[in-house]
N, C-alpha and C positions, 0 to 999 in steps of 0.2 A: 504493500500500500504506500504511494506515494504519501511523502511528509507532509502534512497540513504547514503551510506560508501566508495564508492569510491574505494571498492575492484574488482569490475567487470572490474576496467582500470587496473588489476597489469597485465603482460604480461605471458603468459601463462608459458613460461620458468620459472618464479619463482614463481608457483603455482606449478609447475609440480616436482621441482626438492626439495622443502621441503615434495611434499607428495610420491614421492617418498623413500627420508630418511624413513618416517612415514613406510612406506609398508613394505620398508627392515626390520626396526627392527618388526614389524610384523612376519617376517620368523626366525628372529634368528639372523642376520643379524645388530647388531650396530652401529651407526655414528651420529658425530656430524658437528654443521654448524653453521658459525656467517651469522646473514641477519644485512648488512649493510645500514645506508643511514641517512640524515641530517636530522631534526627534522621534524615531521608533514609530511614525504616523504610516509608514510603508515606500516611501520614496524610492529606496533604492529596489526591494523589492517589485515595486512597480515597474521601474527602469529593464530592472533584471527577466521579471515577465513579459515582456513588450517585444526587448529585443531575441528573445529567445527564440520568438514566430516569426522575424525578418533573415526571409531567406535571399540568398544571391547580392548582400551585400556585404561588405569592408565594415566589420565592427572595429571601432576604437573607444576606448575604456579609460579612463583615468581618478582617480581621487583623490580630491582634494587634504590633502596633510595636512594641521596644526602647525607639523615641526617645518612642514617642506616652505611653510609663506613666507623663510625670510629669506630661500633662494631663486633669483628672476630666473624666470622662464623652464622652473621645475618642472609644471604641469605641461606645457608644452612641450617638452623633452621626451618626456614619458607616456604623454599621449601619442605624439608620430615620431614612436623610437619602431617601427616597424616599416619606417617609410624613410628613413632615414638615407637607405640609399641613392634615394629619388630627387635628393636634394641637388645634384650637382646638373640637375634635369633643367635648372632654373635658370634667370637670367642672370647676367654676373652679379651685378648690385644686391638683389633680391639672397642669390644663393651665398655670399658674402657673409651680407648682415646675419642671415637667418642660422647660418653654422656656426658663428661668431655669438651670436647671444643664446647658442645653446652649448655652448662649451666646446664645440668638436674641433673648433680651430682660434688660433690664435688674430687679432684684427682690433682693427680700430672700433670706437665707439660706435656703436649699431643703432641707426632711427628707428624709431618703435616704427615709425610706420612702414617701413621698408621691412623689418621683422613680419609687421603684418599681413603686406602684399607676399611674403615670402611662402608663409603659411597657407593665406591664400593660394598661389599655384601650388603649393605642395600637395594640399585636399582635389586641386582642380584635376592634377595630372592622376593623382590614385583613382578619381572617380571618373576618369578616361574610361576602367577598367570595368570597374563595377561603382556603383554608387555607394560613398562614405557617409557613416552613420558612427557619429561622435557622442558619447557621452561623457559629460565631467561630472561625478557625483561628489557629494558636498564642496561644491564653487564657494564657500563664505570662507572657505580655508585655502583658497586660489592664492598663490604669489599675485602681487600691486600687475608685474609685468604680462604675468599671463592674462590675469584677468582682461587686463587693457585688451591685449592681443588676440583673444579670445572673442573679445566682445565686438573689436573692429569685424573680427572674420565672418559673425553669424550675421550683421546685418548687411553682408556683402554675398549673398551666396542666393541671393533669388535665382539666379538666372543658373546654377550648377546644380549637380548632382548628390547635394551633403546635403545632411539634416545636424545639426548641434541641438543636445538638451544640455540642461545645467539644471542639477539638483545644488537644493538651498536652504540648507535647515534654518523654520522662522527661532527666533526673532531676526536672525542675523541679515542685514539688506548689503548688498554687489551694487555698489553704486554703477558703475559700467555695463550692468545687466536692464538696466530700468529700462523701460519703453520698451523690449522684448516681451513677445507673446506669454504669459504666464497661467501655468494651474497650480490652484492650490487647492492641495489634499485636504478635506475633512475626516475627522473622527468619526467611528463607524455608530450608528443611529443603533439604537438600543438594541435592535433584533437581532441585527449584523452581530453585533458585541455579543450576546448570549450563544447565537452561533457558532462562533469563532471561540468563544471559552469553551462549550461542550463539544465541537471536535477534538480537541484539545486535549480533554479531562471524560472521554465515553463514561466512565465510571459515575458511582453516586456521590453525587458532593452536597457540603452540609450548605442549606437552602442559607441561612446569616454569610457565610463564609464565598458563597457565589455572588452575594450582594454587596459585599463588601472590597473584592476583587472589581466586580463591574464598576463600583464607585469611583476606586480608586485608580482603575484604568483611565476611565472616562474615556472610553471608546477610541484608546490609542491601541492599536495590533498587537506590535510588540511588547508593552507591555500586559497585553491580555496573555499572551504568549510565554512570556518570562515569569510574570509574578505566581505562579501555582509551582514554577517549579523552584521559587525560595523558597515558599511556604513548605514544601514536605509533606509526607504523608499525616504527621501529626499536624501541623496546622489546615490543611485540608478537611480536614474529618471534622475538626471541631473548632478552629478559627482562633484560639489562645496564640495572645501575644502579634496579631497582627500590629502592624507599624504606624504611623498617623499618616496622612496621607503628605504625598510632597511632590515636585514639580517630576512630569514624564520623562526628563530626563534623569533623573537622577532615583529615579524608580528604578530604571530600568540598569545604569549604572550599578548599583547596588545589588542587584542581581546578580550582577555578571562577576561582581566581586566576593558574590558567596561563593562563586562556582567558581572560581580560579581561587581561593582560600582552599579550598578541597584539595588541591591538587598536591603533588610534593615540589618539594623545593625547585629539581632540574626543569620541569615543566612551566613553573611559573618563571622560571629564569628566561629558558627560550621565550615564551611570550613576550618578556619584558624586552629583549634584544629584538624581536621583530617589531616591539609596537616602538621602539627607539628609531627606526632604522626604517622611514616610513618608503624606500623606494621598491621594495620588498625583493631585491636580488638573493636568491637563495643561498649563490656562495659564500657572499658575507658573512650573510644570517651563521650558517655552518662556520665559518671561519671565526669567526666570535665568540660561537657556542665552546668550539674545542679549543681555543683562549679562557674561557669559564669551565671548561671541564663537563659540560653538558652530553651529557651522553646522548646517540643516537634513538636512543629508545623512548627518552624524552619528548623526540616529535609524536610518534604514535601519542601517547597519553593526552599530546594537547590538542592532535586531532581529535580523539575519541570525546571530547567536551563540548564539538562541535560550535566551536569557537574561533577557531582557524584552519585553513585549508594550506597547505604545505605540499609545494610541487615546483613547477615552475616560475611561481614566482606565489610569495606567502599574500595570500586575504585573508583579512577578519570579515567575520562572520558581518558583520554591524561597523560601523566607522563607533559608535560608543563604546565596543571593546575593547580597541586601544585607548579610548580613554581611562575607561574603567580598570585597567592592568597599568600603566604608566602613573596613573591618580593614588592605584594599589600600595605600589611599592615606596618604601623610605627612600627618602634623599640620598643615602649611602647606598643602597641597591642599584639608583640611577645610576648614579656616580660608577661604580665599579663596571653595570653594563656599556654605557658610553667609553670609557675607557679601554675595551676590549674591542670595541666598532672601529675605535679611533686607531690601536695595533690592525686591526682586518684590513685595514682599508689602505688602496695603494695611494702612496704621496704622491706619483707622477699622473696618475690617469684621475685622480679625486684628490687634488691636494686642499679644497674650500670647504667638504665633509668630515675630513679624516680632520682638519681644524676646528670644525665648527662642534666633535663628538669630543678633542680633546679640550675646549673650552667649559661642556656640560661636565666633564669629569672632573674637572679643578676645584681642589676644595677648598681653597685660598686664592689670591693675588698671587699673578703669576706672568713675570714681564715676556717669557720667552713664548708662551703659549698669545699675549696679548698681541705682539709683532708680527707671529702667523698671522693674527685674525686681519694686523692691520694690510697685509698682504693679499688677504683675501677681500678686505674691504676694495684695495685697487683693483683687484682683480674686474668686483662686481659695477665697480665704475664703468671700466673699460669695458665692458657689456652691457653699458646702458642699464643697470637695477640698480637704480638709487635705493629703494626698498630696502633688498641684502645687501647692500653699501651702510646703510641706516644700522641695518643688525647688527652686521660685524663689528661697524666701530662700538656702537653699545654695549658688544658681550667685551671689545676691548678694554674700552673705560673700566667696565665693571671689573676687571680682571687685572686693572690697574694700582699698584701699590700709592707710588707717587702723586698727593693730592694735587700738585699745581698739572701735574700731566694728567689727571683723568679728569678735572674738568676741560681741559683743553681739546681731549680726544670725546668727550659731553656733547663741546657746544659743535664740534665734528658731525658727529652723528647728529644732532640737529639740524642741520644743514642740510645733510642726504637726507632726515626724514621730509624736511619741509617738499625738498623736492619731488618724493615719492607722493605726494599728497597727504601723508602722517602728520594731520596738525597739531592733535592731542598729543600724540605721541613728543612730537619736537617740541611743545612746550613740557611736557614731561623732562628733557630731557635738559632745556634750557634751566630746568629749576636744579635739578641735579650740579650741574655745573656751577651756579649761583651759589648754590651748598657751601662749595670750596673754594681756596681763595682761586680769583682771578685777577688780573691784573686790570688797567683800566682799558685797554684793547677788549679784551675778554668781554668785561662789562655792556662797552660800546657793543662790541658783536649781539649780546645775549638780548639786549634792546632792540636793535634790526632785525633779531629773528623772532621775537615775541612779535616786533610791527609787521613781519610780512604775513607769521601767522594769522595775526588778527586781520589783516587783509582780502586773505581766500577764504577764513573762516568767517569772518561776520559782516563782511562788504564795507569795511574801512574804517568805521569809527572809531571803532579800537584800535587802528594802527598809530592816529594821530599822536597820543600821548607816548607811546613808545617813542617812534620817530623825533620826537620834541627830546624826549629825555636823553633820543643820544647824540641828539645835537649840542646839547651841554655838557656830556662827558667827552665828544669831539671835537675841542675849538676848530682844528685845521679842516675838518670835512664836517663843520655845524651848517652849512650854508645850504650843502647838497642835502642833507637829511631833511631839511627846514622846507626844502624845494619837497622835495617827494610826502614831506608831510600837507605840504599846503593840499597837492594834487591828490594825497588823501581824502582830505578835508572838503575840498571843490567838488570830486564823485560823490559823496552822501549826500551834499546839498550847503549852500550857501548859510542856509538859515540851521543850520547845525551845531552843536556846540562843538562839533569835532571842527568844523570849520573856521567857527569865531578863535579856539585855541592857537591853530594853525596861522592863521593871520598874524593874531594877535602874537605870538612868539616868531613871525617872519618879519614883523615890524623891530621885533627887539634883535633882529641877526647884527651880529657884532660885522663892525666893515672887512669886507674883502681882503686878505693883507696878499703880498706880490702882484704878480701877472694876474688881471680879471680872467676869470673864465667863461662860456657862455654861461653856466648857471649861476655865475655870481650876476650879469646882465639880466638873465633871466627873471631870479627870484625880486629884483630892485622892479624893473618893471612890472612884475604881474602884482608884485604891491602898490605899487603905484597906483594900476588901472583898477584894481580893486578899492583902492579910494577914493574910486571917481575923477582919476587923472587923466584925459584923454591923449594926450600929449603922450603916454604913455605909448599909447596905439602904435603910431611909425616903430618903434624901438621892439614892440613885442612881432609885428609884420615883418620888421629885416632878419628876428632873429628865428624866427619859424621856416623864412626860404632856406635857411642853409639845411638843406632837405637830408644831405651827409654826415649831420652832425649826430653823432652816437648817441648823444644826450635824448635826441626826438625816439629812436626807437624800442628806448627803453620808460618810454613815460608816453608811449600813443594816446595814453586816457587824456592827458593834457592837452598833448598835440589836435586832439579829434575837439577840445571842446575850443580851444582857443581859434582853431580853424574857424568853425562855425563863429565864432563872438565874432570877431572882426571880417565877417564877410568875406572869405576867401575859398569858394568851393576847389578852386582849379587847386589851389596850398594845400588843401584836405589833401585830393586826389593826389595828389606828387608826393605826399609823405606817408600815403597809406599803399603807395605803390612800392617807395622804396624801403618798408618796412617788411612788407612783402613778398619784395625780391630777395632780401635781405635775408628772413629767414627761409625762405626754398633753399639758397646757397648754401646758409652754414647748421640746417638742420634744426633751429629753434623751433619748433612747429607748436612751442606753448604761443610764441605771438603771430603765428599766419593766422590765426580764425578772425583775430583781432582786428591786423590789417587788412581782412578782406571783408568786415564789417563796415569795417571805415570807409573803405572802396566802393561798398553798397548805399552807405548811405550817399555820399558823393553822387551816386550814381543817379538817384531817387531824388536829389536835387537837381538835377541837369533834366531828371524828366525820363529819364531810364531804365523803367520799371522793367522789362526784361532783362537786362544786366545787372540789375539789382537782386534778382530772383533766383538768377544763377549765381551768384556770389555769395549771396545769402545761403544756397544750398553747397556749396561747393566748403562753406567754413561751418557748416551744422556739423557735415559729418566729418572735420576734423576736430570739433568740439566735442562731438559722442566717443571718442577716443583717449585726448586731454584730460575728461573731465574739466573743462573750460567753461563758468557761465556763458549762457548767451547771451548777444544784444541785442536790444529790441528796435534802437533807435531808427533806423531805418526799415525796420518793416512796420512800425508805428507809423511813419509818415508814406510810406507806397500803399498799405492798408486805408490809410484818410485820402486818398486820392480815387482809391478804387471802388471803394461803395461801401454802402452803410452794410450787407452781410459780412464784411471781411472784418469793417474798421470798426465796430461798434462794441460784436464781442472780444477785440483781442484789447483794446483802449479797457474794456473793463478787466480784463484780466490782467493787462501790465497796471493796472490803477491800485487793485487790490495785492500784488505783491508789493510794488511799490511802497504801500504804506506799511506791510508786512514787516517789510526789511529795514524800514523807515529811510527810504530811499529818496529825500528829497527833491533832489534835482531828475530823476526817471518819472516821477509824478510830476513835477514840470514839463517835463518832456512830452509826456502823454498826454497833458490839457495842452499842449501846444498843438497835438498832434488831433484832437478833438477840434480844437478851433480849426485848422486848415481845414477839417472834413465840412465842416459845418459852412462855412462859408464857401465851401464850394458845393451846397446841396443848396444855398440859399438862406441858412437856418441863422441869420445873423443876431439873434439872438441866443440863441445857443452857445455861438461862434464868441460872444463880446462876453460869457460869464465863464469861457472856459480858457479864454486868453488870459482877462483877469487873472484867473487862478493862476494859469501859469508864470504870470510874471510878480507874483505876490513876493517872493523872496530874492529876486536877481541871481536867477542861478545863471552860470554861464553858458550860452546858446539859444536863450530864450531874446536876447534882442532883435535877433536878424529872424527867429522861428515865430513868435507870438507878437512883437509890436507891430509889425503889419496889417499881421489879423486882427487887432485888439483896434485898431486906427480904422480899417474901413466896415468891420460889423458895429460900430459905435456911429460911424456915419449912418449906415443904414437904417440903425437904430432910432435917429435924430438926436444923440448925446454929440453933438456937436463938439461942445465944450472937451470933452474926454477925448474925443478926436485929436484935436488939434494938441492936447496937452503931450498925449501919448503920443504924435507927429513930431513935436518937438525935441522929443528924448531919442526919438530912433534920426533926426537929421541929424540930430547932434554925432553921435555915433558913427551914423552913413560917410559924413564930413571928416570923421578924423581916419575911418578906414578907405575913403578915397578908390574903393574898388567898383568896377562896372555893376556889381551886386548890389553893393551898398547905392552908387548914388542913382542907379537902376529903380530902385524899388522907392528909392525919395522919392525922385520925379517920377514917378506911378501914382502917390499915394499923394502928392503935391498940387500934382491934376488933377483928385479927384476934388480936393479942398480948394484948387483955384476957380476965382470969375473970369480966367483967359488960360484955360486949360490945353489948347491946343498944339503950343510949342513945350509942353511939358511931356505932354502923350507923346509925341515924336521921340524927346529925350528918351522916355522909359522904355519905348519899343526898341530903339538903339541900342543902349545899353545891353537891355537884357536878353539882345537877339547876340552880340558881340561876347556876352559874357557865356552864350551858350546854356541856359539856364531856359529851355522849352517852356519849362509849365509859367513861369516868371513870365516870360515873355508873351505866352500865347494870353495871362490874365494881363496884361498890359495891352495887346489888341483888345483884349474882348471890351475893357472899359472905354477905349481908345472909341471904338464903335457903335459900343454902346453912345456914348457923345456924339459920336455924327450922326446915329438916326435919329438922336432927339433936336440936333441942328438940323434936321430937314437933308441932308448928305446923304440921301440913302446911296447911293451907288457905291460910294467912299466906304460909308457903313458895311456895306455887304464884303468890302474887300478885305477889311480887318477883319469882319466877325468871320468871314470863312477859312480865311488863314489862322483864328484862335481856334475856331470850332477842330481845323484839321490837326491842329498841334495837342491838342486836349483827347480827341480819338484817336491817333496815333498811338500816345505813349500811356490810355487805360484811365486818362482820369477821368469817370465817369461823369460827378455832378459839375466839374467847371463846363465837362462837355454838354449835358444838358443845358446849362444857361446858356452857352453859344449857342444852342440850336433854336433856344425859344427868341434869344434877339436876333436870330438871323431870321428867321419867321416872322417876325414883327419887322423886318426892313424890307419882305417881299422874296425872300427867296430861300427854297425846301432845302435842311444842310443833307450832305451826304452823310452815309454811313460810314464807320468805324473803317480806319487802311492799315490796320495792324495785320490784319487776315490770321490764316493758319497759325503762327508761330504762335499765339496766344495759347492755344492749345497743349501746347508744352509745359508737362511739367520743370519744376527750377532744376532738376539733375538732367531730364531732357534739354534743355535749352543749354544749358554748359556744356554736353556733349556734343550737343548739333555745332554750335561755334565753336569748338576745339577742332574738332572733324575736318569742317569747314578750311580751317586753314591747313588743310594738308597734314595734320597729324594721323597718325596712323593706330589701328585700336591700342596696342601695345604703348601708344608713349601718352594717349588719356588716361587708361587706365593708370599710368604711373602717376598722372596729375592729379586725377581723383579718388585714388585709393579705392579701384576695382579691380575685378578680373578682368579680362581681354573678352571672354566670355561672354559677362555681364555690360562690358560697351557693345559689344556686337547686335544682344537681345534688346535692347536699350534700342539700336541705331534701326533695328526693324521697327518698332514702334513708331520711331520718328519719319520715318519711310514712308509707311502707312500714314499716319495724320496728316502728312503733307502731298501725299498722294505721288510722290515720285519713287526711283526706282536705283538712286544713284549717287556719289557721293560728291558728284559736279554736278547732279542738279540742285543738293542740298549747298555745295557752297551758293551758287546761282542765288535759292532763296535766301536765305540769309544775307547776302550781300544786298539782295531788294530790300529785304525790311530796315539794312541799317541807312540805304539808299532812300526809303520813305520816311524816318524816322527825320535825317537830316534836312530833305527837301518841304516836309512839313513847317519846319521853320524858317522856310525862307520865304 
């Protein structure tokens, strides 16, 4: 009689809907899925039944360690250690990095994402043969790298032959996993439960003692399954001295430590050396054993417990088994079996394990053992896992005699934690070093890593006061910290206190001493302009051109906002290009989502809602890899141009994180971005209370984004007074930034306020036709014409309004386009229809694709662009084929070269 598993209770929906996955990538067909649920719920189980009935595919198997997460690209190793041959299949780059960050050869630092394209054709080319079917069971114990790497690959595989699951015991959340398909296992409903106990137990059991077992389970499997056989034949029968009830995990832990207490000493020893030694090579395992003296006879026993499987490479029964055996044992037990791993293991082929097992065995401070680790901490540099870069130095420190050296080797591993995305952790570790003396370097440093902590972790407010602090324990670099705190301070919002400190302590920056630097220019100016010095403006404009200056690529947040304050779209553009270009080269790919935000928004000011769409997709899915927030800034304002279904939900959902996060200036930004929808639907009242808003605090980019709007929905409104008031604070401005933008939109909004409007409209159309600014331009026609058909001008009238109406349909903005069409109806003549055509049709990864293509790139070198398969462009470029009804990759250049051809001619 086969074993009762407790798989026949999972409910048919989640049988159905992993072997479905299974089936689709059978066809061609890619997807991946997290199965969620609390320990012992049946997950692996489930995994294990599912794939059991997938015939004619490539199983890969992996589990997640505890011990294995603080080495990068563990799970990945171990995962396609049976494909490993396949790698040299690859392209150089690709096959480079990818052997390089799994240890198999020596090489320079390896791009995650090039790891990940790597992995990617490495699944693509296995399932050439048959289709691959991945599973990673407990992913919450993933390495930082794998995970990353992992999670790039599952949302890249529509168009291939692999399926990926990822088991995830709750509570524990895979940030990298989020927005993947998910099930989550429930506890089995009472029947199921009594079911699943009296398979179990056929025999008579006492009815209190069934009741108290179901209770206690709460409809978790495995513990329905475990807990009868702690209890014994005496607790069964009559129920004395059952335990209080306690969390499912540790239920079930506890069980499993009666049953290896049973056992004798060599057996519990073997488990203990397999549950040490999670990559489960068996030679080891043995070779360790006969360093402890473990007898072969040993494995039988611990099989017979049915606890571990012992063959070709050692499984526990349950991933809680090692726990529960490692948990088991004393500190000197461990101690002694690591120690025994660390003699097994070769120093040449595993010198970062055979280190990592002699550091858990040291029962003291130990500099000789600490110098390996810090060896292996280089090691895990140079393979790109800041993560195991983080560990090592940590088990170094802690291994460290000399108090001034192990906070040094502290605020080390701080550093690599920050990087790994370990924020708790590196301030964990910052405090550590704090402990002990440091000097005032140390100090300084400990202050910069608590500020950039509190940076990613709380979105800046807390970084302020760091930054401030160590600009007083730094007189020679207080200037530069003061800069990057302001820039703190200026992202949460103006009207923050994190901002008033930041000021207020860049107003007290002690002078410059030697040669200025730019950021010594930098920080004088932007205090300057921040207390209303305009004059300031020329001084912060010369020093924003020098587009090469390193300072701009490292502080984009500033760069993006000062751009917009003083009116310079094209200055955006040029510095978020060569931030851009910047990192493609030297591999920074935490700031490419950034600058190709920046890019979008720029773009979405020029009126470029399709290049904006694809920029905006093309830096999602380097951000789904980063762990990189999004920005919303520019799909807030291409959403308020496109229509109230796009703009209306997403304005309320950046409105309510905004406040969330207490994100000042993003809640500016989104009433700014409400005001531009609204006045372009007509709703100028709407438009005049959501300008207000956003200009309530002077966050920076709100002058050139909301005083315009806030100027003519107050006309419309007949708040005259308010008009002209709010006119005069934005010419002021316009006047000292002196750009086609700036005195573009004066004389726009100048016109509308003049009794001799006419050589004003000329100006604004000028300007803002010059400065390349479409949607600018085409509402400076439309008012332009609007004015001639009320002068009686109709023919003049129709000539502006049909050149706005065209530049408004072109480039998607919907309600400026309706008011074109109704004043061009009101001057006598029907507007056309929309000349964007087809390409609108395209999704934002279609449309990057079609114009990569387009210029002669070949799938192979987009796919490298966009962190695909070749595969996944090819199925992509049939799509686009289809929508657009051709047949060819010159007739797609063709089209695309029309739209950018109609986009342009539009505004002429």
């Amino acid at each position: 009689m086969a074993p009762v598993t407790g798989s026949e209770y999972f409910p048919p929906t989640d049988r159905v809907a992993l072997v479905e996955l299974f089936a689709a990538a059978r066809a061609g067909r890619g997807g991946a899925a997290v199965v969620r649920g609390e320990a012992g719920i049946g997950k692996t189980t489930l995994l294990r039944h599912v794939t059991e009935g997938v015939e004619g595919v490539r199983l890969l198997w992996v589990n997640g360690a505890e011990f294995e997460a603080e080495f990068a690209y563990a799970a990945v190793h171990q995962l396609t250690r049976s494909l490993h041959e396949r790698i040299e299949r690859l392209p150089s780059a690709h096959r480079e990095d990818l052997a390089v960050a799994m240890g198999l050869r020596d090489g320079g630092t390896p791009s995650r994402f090039t790891v990940g394209l790597g992995l990617l054709g490495l699944l693509s080319d296995a399932a050439a043969e048959a289709p691959v079917v991945c599973v990673v069971d407990d992913a919450q114990w993933l390495d930082r790298a794998s995970a990353q790497v992992l999670a790039f690959v599952a949302r890249r595989i529509a168009d291939e032959p692999v399926a990926i699951v990822f088991g995830v015991r709750d509570p524990h959340a895979v940030a990298e996993l989020e927005g993947l398909t998910a099930l989550t296992l429930s506890r089995l409903p009472d029947q199921a439960a009594r079911a699943l106990l009296s398979s179990r137990l056929p025999g008579p059991l006492d009815e209190r003692v069934r009741e108290r077992i179901l209770a206690e389970a709460r409809g978790n499997p495995l513990a329905l399954l475990e807990l009868p056989r702690r209890l014994g034949p005496a607790g069964l029968a009559g129920g004395y001295g059952l335990p209080a009830p306690v969390s499912p995990a540790n239920r079930i832990e506890r069980s499993y430590q009666d049953r290896i207490s049973r056992l004798s000493d060599a057996a519990r020893t073997l488990l203990l050396v397999a549950a040490a030694e999670p990559t489960g090579d068996p030679g080891l395992l043995w070779r360790a054993a006969d360093v402890l003296d473990v007898a072969p006879e040993a494995g039988a026993e611990a099989e017979a417990t049915d606890l571990i499987e012992l063959g070709g490479q050692s499984r526990f029964r349950h991933p809680l088994v090692r726990s529960a055996v490692y948990t088991s044992a004393s500190p000197a037990e461990r101690r002694r079996v690591h120690a025994a791993l660390a003699d097994a293991t070769d120093p040449l082929t595993a010198p970062d394990r055979r280190s990592w097992h002699r550091a858990q065995a040291a029962p003291r401070p130990d500099e000789d053992v600490a110098a390996e680790l810090l060896r292996c901490a280089q090691r895990a540099r140079g393979r790109g896992g800041a993560a195991a870069e983080a560990a090592f130095l940590e088990q170094a420190a802690a291994l460290t005699a000399d108090p001034r050296l192990r906070a040094g080797r502290s605020l080390d591993a701080a550093r690599a934690a920050l990087e790994a995305g370990s924020f708790e952790n590196a301030i964990t570790l910052v405090e550590a070093a704090e402990s002990g003396p440091i000097d005032g370097t140390g100090r300084v440093e400990a202050e910069l890593l608590r500020g950039r902590a509190a940076f990613f972790r709380d979105g800046a407010a807390d970084a302020v006061g760091h930054l401030i602090r160590a600009a007083g324990l730094d007189p020679a670099r207080a200037r530069l910290h003061l800069l990057d705190a302001l820039q703190a301070g200026l992202v949460v919002g103006r009207a923050s206190a994190a901002a008033r400190d930041a000021l207020e302590a860049a107003r007290r920056a002690p002078a410059a001493t030697g040669e200025r630097t730019t950021a010594d220019e930098l920080l004088d100016a932007l205090v300057a302009y921040l207390d209303d010095d305009l004059a300031a403006v020329p001084r912060l404009l010369r020093l924003l051109s020098d587009v090469t200056d390193p300072l701009w690529t490292r502080r984009l947040s500033l760069a993006a906002l000062l751009a917009i304050e003083l009116w310079d779209v094209a200055l955006e553009d040029e510095l978020a290009t060569r931030a851009v270009d910047t990192a493609r080269t030297s591999g920074t790919l935490m700031i490419l989502p950034v600058g190709l935000w920046m890019q979008a928004m720029a773009a979405v000011q020029r009126g470029d809602l399709l290049t904006a769409s694809a920029l905006n997709s093309e830096a999602d899915a380097i951000a789904d890899v980063t762990g990189v927030p999004r920005h919303w800034y520019g799909r807030l304002f291409a959403a308020a141009l496109r229509g109230a279904a796009e703009a209306e939900p997403l304005i309320a959902q950046v409105l309510a994180e905004s406040h969330a996060r207490r994100k000042g200036m993003l809640t500016a930004t989104a009433h700014a971005a409400a005001a531009l929808h609204a006045n372009g639907t007509a709703d100028h009242r709407t438009a005049l209370a959501s300008a207000r808003l956003a200009l309530t605090d002077g966050d920076l980019g709100t002058a050139s984004l909301a005083l315009p709007e806030l100027v003519e929905a107050a006309l419309r409104c007949g708040e005259d007074d308010a008009a002209r008031e709010a006119f005069a604070r934005l010419s002021d401005h316009a006047r000292a930034a002196n750009t086609d933008w700036a005195l573009g939109v004066r004389a726009h909004l100048a016109a509308l306020l003049s009794d001799d409007p006419e050589p004003l409209h000329a100006e604004a159309v000028a300007r803002l036709e010059a400065a390349g600014l479409r949607l600018w331009h085409g509402r400076a026609l439309l008012h332009q014409g609007a004015w001639l058909r009320r002068d009686g001008r109709r023919l003049e009238a129709r000539h502006a309004l049909r050149a706005a109406h065209g530049l408004f349909t072109a480039t998607g903005a919907e309600g400026f386009a309706e008011r074109a069409r109704v004043e061009l109806v009101a001057a006598g003549e029907q507007a056309r229809s929309a000349t964007l055509g087809v390409m609108e049709g395209l999704t934002g990864q279609e449309l990057n694709i079609a114009r990569l293509v387009a210029t002669g790139a070949t799938s192979r070198e987009v796919a490298d662009r966009l962190f695909l398969s070749p595969r996944t462009i090819d199925a992509h470029l049939r799509s686009i084929f289809k929508k657009l009804d051709i047949t060819s990759r010159r007739q797609l250049a063709a089209v695309v070269g029309q739209t950018t051809d109609d986009l342009g001619s539009s505004s002429r």
